[in-house]
C-alpha positions, 0 to 999 in steps of 0.5 A: 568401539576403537580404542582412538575413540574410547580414549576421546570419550575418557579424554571428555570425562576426565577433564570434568572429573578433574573440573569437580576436583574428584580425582584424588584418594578422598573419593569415597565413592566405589562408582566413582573410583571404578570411573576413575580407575577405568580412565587410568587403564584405557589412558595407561597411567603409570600411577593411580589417585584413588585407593583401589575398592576391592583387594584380596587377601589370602587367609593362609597355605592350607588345603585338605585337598591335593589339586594336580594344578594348584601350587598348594595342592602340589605343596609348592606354595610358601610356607608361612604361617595362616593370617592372624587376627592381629594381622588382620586388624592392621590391615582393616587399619591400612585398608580403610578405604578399600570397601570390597575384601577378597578373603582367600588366596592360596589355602582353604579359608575355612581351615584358618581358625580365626576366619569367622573372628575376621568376617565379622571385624570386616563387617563392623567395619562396613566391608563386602566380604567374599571367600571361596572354599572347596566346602569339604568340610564335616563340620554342621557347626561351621556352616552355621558359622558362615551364616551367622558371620553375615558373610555376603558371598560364598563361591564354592569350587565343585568341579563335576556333577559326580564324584567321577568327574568331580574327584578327578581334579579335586584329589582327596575330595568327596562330592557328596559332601560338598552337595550336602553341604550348599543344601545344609547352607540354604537351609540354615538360611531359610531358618534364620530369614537372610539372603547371606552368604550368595552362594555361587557354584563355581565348575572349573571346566577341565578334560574331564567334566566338560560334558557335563556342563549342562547337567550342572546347571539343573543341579544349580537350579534345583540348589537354587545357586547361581553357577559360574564357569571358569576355564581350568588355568596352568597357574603359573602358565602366564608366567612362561612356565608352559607345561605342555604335558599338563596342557594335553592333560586337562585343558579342555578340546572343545574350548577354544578360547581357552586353548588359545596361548597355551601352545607356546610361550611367546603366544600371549593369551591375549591381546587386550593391552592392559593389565587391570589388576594392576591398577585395582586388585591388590594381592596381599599375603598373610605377612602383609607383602603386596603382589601384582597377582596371586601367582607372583605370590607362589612363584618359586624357582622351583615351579617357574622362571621366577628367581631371587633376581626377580621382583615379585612384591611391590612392597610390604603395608607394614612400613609402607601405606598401599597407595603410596605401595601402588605409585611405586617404581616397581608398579609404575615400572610393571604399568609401563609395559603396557605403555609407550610411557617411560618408567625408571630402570629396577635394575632387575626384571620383574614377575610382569616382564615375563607375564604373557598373560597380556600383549605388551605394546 
């Protein structure tokens, strides 16, 4: 479908949102407000009139593990302190609208102390909860937790089929445990009758276990987990801080779509004209300051072009409300890169000018 005749059809349908007076925050509707939210990004608005129905929220900077790409694996990222539960409770409060929470970000969520305490205030609260763990975790007592906290979705990061393949990206991991663990996991299901947590393997596909992409999914099979691969990222690649010795290192050769973009930064990695994180998938850190995405967050001058001259948050919920956060000068400014529309001047760049993650207009 051309884009000339995408933006005809969205014309058609936003009139007759417009018509039944739907296009505002009270939208309660998750379908309705992914309708609404699609028209705003193929019609590059530069602002938004409904609450986003998902953001994510980062638990805390801790990791067991050293991953040779991860900025907390380097121990680059920030340090601040892990996501409290008061912390929390204000932003259930600033987040009331928001039906789906992403609850993880930069750290292993399961070394947050209070992670179950949170799990199941969000799910008093009627919220989709989702976390993503390495699961390198000696500790039964905890995975009985997970079950027990009703949480819906668990993506666990396995990279390799072995402790080879495996170890060789998660530095200090043990993939004996990790395997042990989803099956400990599926059995405490079993035994208590429930469906939560859907577990999903997740193999980042890197130089190294590439070839074993097949062998995952029979041991995915017999796990009876869904798998889900995703191309190993330079994280802060979009960024322009293209590190071409890491590239030559891990990238995988036989994956093109991957490779694309990484030879040079000025090379978008691609050209789709838009940004939907934007527009629907806040980035919000343990101090309540809003970002664009999770590398504006870990985005210092010592691992990327990103200086104190640069606007990397939108703002903070603790004395602004998200949407109101969402509508801003600095949003609107980081949607109109991708727009002909005219936005005001921050008098400073921000982490979007220098993203090429995305083709600019």
């Amino acid at each position: 479908m051309s884009d000339k005749i995408r933006k005809y059809i969205v014309s058609i349908v936003w009139f007759f949102l417009t018509l039944f007076n739907v296009t505002n925050i009270k939208s309660k509707s998750i379908f309705l407000r992914k309708i609404i939210i699609y028209c705003h990004i193929v019609r590059k608005d530069l602002t938004v009139s409904v609450f986003p129905w998902r953001a994510k929220i980062n638990t805390g900077y801790k990791c067991s593990l050293k991953c040779p790409l991860c900025p907390t694996g380097l121990r680059e990222s920030p340090q601040k302190d892990d996501l409290t539960v008061k912390m929390f409770s204000f932003f259930l409060e600033k987040l009331k609208p928001v039906k789906e929470i992403y609850l993880f970000g930069w750290g292993e969520p399961l070394l947050n102390k209070d992670i179950f305490e949170m799990i199941r205030m969000a799910k008093k609260e009627g919220k989709y909860i989702a976390i993503d763990s390495c699961l390198n975790i000696a500790n039964d007592d905890k995975l009985n937790k997970l079950v027990e906290s009703e949480l819906d979705f668990l993506s666990i990061s396995l990279d390799g089929t072995d402790q080879e393949t495996y170890s060789k990206y998660r530095a200090g991991g043990d993939f004996d445990l990790v395997f042990n663990n989803i099956k400990k996991i599926q059995e405490i299901k079993k035994k208590r009758k429930t469906t939560k947590p859907r577990l999903q393997w997740q193999y980042c596909v890197n130089r190294y276990n590439q070839e074993n992409m097949s062998i995952a999914k029979k041991m995915a099979r017999g796990l009876n987990v869904g798998i889900k691969f995703i191309p190993i990222g330079l994280y802060l690649d979009c960024l322009n801080k293209v590190d071409a010795k890491a590239a030559n290192e891990w990238l995988p050769f036989k994956n093109k779509r991957v490779l694309a973009g990484q030879n040079s930064a000025e090379t978008p990695i691609n050209d789709a004209g838009y940004c939907c994180l934007l527009y629907c998938f806040p980035f919000i850190d343990v101090d309540g300051y809003v970002y664009f995405c999770c590398p504006c967050s870990v985005a210092t001058p010592k691992n990327s072009i990103i200086d104190d001259s640069f606007a990397a948050s939108a703002g903070s919920l603790k004395n602004t409300d998200l949407l109101e956060i969402l509508n801003n000068d600095i949003y609107q400014h980081a949607r109109g890169l991708f727009s002909k529309k005219k936005t005001k001047d921050l008098g400073r760049p921000m982490a979007c000018d220098v993203c090429r993650r995305y083709k600019k207009i």
